[in-house]
N, C-alpha and C positions, 0 to 999 in steps of 0.2 A: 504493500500500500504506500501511496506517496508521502512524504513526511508530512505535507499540510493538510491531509485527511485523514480523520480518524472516525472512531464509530463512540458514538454518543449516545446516550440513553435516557437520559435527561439535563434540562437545566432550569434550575429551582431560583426565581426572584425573590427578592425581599426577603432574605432569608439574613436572620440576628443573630445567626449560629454559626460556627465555623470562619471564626477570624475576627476581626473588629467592624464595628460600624455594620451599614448598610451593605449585602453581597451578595452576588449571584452564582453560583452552586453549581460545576459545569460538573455534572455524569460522566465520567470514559467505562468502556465495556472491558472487561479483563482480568482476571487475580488470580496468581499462582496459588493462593489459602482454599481451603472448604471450611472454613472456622464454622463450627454445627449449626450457631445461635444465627449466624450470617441474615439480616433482615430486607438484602436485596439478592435474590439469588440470580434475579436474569442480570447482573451484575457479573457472575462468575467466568461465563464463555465470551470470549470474544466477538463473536461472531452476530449478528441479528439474529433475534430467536419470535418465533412467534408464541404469544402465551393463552392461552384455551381457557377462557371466564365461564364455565358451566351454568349458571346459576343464569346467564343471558341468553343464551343459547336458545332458540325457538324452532329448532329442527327444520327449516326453510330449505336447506339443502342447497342455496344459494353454491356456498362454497364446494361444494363437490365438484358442481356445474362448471365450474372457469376453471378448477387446478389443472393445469398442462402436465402436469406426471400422476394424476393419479395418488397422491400423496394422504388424501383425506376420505374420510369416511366418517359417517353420522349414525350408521343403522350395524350391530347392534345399538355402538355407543360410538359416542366420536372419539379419533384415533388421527393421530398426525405419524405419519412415517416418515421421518428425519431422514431417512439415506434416502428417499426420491425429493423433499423438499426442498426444491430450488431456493427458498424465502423472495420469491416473486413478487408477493403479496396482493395478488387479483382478490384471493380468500379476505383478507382482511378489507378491501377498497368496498366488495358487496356484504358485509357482514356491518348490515345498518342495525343491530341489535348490540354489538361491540361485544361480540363474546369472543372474538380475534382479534388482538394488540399486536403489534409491532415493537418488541424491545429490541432499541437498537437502531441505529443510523449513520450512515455515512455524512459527516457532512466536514468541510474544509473550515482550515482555520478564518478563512475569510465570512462564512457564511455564520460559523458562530457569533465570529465578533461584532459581524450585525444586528445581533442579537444582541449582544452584552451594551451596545452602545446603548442603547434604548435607555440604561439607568444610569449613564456615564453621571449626571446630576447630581444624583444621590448617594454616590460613591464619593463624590470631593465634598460636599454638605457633613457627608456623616462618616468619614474615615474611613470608609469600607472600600471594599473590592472585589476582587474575582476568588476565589475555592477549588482548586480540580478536585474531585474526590473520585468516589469508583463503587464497586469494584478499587482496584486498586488502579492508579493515573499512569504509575509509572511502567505499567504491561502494556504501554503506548507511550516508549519515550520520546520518541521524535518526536510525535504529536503533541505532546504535554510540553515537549521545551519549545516548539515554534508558537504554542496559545501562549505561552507564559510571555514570551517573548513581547509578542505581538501588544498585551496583556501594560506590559512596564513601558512598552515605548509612546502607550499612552496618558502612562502616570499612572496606576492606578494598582494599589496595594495587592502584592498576590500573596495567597499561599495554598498550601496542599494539604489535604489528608491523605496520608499514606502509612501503609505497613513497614517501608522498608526492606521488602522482601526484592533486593534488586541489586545491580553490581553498585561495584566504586565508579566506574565509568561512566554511568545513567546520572550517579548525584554530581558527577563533578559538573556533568552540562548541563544540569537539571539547576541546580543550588546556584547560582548568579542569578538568575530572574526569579528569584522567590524571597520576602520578606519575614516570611511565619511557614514551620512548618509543626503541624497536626502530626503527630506520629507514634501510632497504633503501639502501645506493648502489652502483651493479653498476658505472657507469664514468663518467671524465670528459670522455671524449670522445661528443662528441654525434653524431657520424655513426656511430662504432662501437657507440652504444647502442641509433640505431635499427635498425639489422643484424639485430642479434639480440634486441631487445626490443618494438620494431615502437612504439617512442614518441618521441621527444626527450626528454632529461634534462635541459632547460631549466627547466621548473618543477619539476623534482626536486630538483635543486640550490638554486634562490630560497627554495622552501619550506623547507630545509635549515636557511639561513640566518636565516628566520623563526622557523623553531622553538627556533633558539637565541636569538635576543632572546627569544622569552617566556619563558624560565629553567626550562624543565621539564629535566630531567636526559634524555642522550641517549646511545645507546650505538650508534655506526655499525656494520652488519653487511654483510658484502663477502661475496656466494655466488664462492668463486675458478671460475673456469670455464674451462678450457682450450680455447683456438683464442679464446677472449673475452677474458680479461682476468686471467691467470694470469702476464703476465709483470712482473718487477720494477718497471720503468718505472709501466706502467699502477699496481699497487699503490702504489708512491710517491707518482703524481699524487692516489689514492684518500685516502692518509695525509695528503697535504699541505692537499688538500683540508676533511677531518676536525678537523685541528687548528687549522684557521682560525677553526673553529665554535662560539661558546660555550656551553657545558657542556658539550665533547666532550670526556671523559680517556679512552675506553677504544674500541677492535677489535673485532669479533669477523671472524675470518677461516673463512669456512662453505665447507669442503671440496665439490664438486660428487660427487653420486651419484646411482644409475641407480636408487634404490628406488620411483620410481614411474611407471619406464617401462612395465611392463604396465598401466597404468589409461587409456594411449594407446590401447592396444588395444580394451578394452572398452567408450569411446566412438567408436572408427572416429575419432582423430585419429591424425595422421602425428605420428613421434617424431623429430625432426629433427638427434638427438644420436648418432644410430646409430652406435655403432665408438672413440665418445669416452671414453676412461679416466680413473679418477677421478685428479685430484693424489698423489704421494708424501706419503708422512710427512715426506721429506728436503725436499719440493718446498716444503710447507706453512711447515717452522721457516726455511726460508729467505725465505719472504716474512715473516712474523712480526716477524723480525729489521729488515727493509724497515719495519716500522709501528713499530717500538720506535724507531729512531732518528730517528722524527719527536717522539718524547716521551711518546707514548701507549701507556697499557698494551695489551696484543694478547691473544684467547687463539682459541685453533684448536677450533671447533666452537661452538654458544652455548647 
């Protein structure tokens, strides 16, 4: 794919989350993780996916009708075959009930940032700026350094949410056009990370450490996850970890939620969280307090 196209799945305005000020929230498709708890899963493949809303579905047969391979079926049940699915999307154009989505887009650095312009206003009014997040941004690096790029040459605050799950190479092009980066640490123990994250946090951790020598301001984010990494210990190790880290002064402690357990559904992936409750309020100021007396400010949510 060209470096100034990449595939996109969302991007979120007016968004007070994820940076300072006022921001708009650019989606890239892609992540080497299967973290279990994962709340955007058509986040995971690269690739456009189409995602199957059952509950909309009104059996029209519409979509049968136009798929050029053959790929769909409604009778017994509806059924997408992935190895004949072009992602053409005729299916989704006649499905005026929207039980067919499109996750996922190609669209060039140029045509986002037509996009992003629309709130250029409210980005210098109120500090804020542009977000890559994901999926993870950086399984599109070209793509993520020509937006960032594009991003700072018009003044305007960037930074990333990211795992870190990438080379030294990706941060060293990647890190010049970013002011803030977001960056994911779920655990320090390496066999309990691949458990439930299906990676090693070896180079999550190295890279950690990397991206605090190069001085870009860092703000550690901990998804707490119960049965994972919810107990004091573990968060301790998380804080002790963070505050080793230069330019780490701040937490953010991201409660586990089930809000995007149905989108398991509508890809036909398994939701592996099934039965698991989110953290207390009491649960959450109690670890908070675990991050505060490593020296670091904490806040619950980010």
């Amino acid at each position: 794919m060209e470096t100034n196209k990449g595939i996109v799945f969302d991007i979120q305005r007016f968004s007070v989350h994820d940076g300072p000020g006022i921001r708009s929230i650019v989606f890239l498709k892609g992540c080497p993780l299967r973290c279990r708890w994962c709340s955007n899963p058509e986040s995971q493949n690269k690739e456009p996916q189409i995602m199957f809303i059952e509950r909309n579905c009104i059996g029209c047969g519409r979509c049968t009708e136009v798929c050029p391979t053959g790929a769909l079926q409604i009778v017994p049940s509806f059924k997408i075959d992935y190895n004949q699915c072009t992602k053409c999307g005729k299916c989704v154009d006649v499905c005026y009930s929207e039980a067919l989505n499109f996750s996922g887009n190609t669209r060039s650095v140029e045509e986002v940032m037509g996009e992003l312009k629309k709130d250029h206003i409210h980005y210098k009014r109120s500090g804020g700026g542009i977000t890559l997040s994901g999926g993870e941004p950086l399984s599109q690096p070209e793509y993520a350094e020509e937006l960032l790029k594009a991003c700072k040459a018009k003044g305007w605050h960037t930074a990333i949410e990211t795992t870190a799950y990438t080379s030294g190479t990706v941060l060293e092009k990647v890190l010049p056009w970013l002011d803030l980066v977001l960056l994911d640490i779920k655990h320090t123990d390496d066999q309990k990370h691949q458990e439930f994250v299906g990676r090693s946090n070896e180079k999550i951790l190295e890279n950690a450490r990397y991206i605090g020598q190069f001085g870009v301001p860092i703000i550690i984010r901990v998804p707490v996850i119960p049965t994972f990494n919810d107990g004091e210990n573990e968060i301790k190790s998380i804080a002790s970890f963070a505050s080793s880290i230069k330019g780490v002064k701040e937490v953010h402690l991201l409660p586990y939620h089930r809000l995007g357990e149905n989108k398991y559904g509508y890809l036909n992936y398994d939701y592996r969280m099934k039965g698991i409750q989110p953290p207390t309020n009491e649960k959450m100021q109690g670890l908070k307090k675990v991050v505060e007396e490593k020296g670091l400010l904490c806040k619950i949510g980010g």
